[in-house]
C-alpha positions in Angstrom: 21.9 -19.2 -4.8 18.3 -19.0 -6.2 18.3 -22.8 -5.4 17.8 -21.9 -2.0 14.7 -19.8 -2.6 12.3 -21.7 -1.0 8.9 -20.4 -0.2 9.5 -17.2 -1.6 12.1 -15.9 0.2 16.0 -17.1 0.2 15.9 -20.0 2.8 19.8 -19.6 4.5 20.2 -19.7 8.0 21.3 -16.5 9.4 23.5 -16.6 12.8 21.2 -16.2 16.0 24.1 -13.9 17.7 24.0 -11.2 14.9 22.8 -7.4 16.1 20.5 -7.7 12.5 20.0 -3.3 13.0 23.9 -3.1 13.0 24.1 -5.7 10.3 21.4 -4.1 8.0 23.1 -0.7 8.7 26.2 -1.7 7.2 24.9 -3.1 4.2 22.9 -0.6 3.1 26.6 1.7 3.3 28.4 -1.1 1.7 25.4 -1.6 -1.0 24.3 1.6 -1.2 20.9 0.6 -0.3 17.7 2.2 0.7 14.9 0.4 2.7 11.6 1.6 1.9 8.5 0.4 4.1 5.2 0.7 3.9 3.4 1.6 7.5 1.8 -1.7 6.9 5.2 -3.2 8.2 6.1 -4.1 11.9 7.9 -2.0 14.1 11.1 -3.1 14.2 10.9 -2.8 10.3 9.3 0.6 10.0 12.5 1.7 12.6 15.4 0.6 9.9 13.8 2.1 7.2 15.2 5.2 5.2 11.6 6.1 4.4 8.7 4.9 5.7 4.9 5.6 3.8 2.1 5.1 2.0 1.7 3.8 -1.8 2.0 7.2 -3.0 4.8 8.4 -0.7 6.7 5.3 -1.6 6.4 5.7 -5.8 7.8 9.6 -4.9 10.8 8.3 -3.3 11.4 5.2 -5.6 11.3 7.2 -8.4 13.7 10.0 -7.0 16.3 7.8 -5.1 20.1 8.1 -6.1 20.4 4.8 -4.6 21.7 1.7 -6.2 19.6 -0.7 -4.5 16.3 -0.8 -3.5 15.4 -2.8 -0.7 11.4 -3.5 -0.6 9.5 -4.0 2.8 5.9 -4.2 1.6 4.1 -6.4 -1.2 5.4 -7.6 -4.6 3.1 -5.1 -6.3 5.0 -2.2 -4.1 8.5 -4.1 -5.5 6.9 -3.7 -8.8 6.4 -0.3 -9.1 9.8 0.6 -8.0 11.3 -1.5 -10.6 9.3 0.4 -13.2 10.4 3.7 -12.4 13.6 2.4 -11.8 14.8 0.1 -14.5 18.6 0.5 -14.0 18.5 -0.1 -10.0 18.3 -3.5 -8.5 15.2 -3.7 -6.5 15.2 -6.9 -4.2 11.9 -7.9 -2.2 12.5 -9.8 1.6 9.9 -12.3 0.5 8.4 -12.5 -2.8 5.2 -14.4 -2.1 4.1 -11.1 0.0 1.5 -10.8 -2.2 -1.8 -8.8 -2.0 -5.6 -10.1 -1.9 -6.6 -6.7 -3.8 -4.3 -7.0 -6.4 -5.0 -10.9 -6.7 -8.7 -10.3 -7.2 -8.4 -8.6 -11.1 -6.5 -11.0 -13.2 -5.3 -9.4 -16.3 -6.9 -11.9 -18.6 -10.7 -11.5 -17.5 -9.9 -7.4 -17.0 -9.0 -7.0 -20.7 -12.0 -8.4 -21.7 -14.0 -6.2 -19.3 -12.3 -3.2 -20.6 -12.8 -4.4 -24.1 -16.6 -4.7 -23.6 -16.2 -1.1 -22.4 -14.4 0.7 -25.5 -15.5 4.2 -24.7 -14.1 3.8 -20.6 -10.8 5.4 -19.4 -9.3 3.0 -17.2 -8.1 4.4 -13.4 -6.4 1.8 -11.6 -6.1 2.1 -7.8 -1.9 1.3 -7.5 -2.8 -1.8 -5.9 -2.5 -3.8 -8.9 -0.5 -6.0 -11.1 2.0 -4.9 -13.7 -0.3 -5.9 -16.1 -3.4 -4.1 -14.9 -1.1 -0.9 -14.9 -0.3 -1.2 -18.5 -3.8 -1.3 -19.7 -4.7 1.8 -17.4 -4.6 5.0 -18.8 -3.5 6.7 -15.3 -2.6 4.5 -11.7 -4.3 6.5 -8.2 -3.6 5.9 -4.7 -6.3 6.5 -1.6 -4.3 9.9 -1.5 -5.2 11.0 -5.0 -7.5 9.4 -6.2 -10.2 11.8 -5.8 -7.7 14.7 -8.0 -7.2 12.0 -10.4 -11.0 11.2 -11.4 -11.7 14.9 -11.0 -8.7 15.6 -14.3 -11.1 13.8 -16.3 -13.8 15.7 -18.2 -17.2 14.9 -16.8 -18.4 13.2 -19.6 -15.6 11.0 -20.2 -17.1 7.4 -19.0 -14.6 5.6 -16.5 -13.6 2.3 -15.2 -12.3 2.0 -11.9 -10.4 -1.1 -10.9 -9.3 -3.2 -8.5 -11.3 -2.2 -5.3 -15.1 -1.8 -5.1 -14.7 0.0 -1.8 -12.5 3.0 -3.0 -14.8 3.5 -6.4 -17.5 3.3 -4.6 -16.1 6.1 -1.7 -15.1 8.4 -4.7 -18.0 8.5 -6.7 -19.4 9.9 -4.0 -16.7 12.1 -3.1 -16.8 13.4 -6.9 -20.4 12.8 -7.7 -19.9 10.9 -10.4 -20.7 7.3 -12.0 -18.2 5.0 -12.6 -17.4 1.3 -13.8 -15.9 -0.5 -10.7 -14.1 -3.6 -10.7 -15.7 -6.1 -8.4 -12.2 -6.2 -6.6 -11.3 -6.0 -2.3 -8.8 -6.0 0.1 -9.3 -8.9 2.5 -8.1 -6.6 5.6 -10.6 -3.9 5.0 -13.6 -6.4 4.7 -13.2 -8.0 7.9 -13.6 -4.9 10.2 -16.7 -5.6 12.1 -19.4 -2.8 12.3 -21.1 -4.8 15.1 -17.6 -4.6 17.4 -16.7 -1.1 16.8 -20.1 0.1 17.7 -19.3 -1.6 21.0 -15.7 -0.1 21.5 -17.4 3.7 20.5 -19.7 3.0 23.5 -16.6 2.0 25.6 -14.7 5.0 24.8 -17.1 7.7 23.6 -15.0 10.5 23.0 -13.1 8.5 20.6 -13.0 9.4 16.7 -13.4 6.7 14.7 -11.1 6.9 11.2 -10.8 4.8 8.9 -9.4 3.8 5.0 -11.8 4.2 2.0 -10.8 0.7 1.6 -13.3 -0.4 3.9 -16.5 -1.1 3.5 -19.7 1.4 3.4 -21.0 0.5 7.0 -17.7 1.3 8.5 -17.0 4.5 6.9 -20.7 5.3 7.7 -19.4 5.3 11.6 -16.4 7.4 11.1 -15.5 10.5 11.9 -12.5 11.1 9.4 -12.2 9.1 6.4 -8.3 8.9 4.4 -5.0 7.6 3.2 -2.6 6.2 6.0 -0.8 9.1 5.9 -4.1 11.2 5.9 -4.9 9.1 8.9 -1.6 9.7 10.5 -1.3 13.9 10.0 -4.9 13.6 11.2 -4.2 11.3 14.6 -1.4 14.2 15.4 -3.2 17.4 14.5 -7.1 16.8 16.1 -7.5 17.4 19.4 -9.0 14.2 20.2 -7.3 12.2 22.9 -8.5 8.7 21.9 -9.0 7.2 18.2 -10.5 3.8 16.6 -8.2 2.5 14.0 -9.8 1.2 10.8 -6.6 0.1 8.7 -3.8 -2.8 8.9 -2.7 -2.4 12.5 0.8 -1.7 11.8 0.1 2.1 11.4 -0.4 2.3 14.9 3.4 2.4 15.4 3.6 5.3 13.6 0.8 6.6 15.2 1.9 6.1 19.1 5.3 7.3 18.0 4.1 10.6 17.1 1.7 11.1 19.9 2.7 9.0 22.7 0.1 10.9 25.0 -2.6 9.4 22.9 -4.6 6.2 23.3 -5.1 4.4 19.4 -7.3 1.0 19.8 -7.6 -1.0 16.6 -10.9 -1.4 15.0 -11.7 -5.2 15.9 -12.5 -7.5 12.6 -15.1 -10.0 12.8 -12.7 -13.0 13.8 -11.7 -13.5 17.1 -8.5 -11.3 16.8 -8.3 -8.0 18.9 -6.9 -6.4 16.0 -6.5 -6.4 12.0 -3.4 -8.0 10.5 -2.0 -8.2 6.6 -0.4 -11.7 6.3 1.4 -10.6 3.3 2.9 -7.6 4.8 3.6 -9.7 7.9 5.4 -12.2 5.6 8.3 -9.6 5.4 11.0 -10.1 8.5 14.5 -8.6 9.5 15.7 -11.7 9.3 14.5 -11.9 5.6 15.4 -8.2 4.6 19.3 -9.2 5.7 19.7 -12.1 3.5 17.9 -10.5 1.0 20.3 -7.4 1.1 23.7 -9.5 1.3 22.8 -12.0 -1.7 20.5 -9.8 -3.5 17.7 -11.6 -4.1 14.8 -12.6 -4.6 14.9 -9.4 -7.5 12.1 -7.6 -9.4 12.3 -8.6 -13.1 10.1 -7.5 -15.2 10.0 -7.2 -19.5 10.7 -3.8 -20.8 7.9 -4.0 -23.0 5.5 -4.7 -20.2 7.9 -2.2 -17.5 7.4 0.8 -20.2 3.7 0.4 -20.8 2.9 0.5 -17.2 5.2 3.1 -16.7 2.7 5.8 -18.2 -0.3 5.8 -16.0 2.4 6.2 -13.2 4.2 9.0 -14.3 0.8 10.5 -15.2 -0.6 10.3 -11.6 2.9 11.5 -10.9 2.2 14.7 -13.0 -1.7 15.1 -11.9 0.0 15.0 -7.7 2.7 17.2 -8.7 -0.2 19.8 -10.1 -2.6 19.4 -7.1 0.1 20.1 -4.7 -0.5 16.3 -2.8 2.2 15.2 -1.3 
């Protein structure tokens, strides 16, 4: 069967007629499967998903699942992490070239040097990363934490923060505090044009403008609540506002119209000629894909137990600082 990965993902045709929601149901019973998506995903993928999140939400529930296959609908470094907290489950991927521009932009190689240059740095890697980068952190954050986590340090403990510029730069501020940051970005954050949202703020004034610390400086300049998707989520349901300018991967907006259909949500605009700010890799993932990849059970997460247990630590420590700041 792995002959017929091609591409990254398992390359068999898959019969036009099939209802794939009834078909995916009754695999994850016969399997006992769990889907877990990222709100990155598309619709129809968010909708067959035991749990839909962020990368923090989806570490809790990988790491507590009594399920005996994990079925991934996000990015290889997502696939990743649940196969490090979960060593003994199968954890299968739709399509394994899903990759991620953040993660991609710190090879381990050139960061070990970096951190070896910097001897008396602890190393806080955004979850965005590589196996690899994991091991050589001393604790992993998401945009939910990350804050809490560079706050449990000691104030004069020196720190590294890798992969993305964008979020070191957003919590030193937050916490007032220098750091070491990684010369690392998300390609989807970058693009969102200041220029364009100015113009769609004019168009709909009353409009709040929110947006992920993974953008850059002159876009979270212009907004009017800065957070995590989910942060962005809870916030789009509980503020008053009527109308709200998106500054993250489009495909939270599902999530967001789902839970407040009276609402209007208009994507921030990036500066190509799209209307609205797409991840290829998450858009690499399809039903068709997360079928074939449930029935044969591939393409699977392998990783070296050396490596797996090394960048278990920093996990299950950000685990441990969340569980103490009561984030969810």
């Amino acid at each position: 069967m792995e002959k017929n990965l091609k591409d990254g993902w398992l390359d068999i045709p898959v019969d036009p007629t099939l209802d794939l929601f009834e078909e995916i149901a009754k695999l994850k019973l016969e399997k006992n499967a769990i889907i877990l998506a990222h709100y990155y995903q598309d619709a129809d993928i968010q909708e067959i998903a035991d749990y839909t999140g962020d990368s923090l939400g989806l570490s809790r529930k990988a790491e507590q699942t009594k399920a005996d296959m994990i079925v991934f609908a996000g990015v290889h470094f997502m696939a990743e992490t649940a196969k490090i907290l979960n060593p003994n489950k199968k954890v299968v991927i739709p399509d394994v070239l899903a990759g991620c521009s953040l993660s991609d932009s710190c090879p381990p190689s050139l960061f070990k040097k970096f951190k070896e240059k910097n001897p008396e740095h602890k190393v806080v890697s955004y979850i965005n990363c590589s196996a690899e980068i994991k091991a050589l952190s001393d604790v992993i954050c998401t945009s939910s934490n990350a804050v809490s986590i560079v706050n449990s340090f000691s104030k004069d403990q020196p720190l590294i923060f890798a992969p993305d510029k964008n979020l070191g730069h957003y919590v030193s501020k937050k916490t007032g505090r220098e750091m070491l940051l990684w010369d690392g970005a998300c390609m989807v954050h970058e693009i969102f044009s200041q220029e364009k949202i100015i113009k769609l703020k004019h168009r709909y004034p009353a409009a709040k403008i929110i947006a992920h610390p993974e953008c850059e400086e002159d876009i979270l300049e212009l907004a009017d609540m800065i957070g995590s998707t989910t942060e962005l989520l809870k916030y789009s349901q509980q503020d008053t506002s009527q109308e709200f300018i998106v500054a993250t991967e489009s495909g939270i907006l599902h999530q967001m119209i789902k839970n407040s259909p009276h609402k209007t949500f208009i994507p921030a605009p990036p500066t190509n000629n799209c209307a609205c700010n797409e991840c290829p890799h998450m858009k690499r993932n399809t039903l068709e894909k997360i079928y074939t990849c449930m029935k044969y059970e591939i393409p699977a997460i392998e990783i070296e137990e050396e490596l797996r247990i090394a960048a278990k630590k920093p996990i299950d420590r950000m685990l441990e600082i969340s569980n103490r700041a009561g984030i969810q």
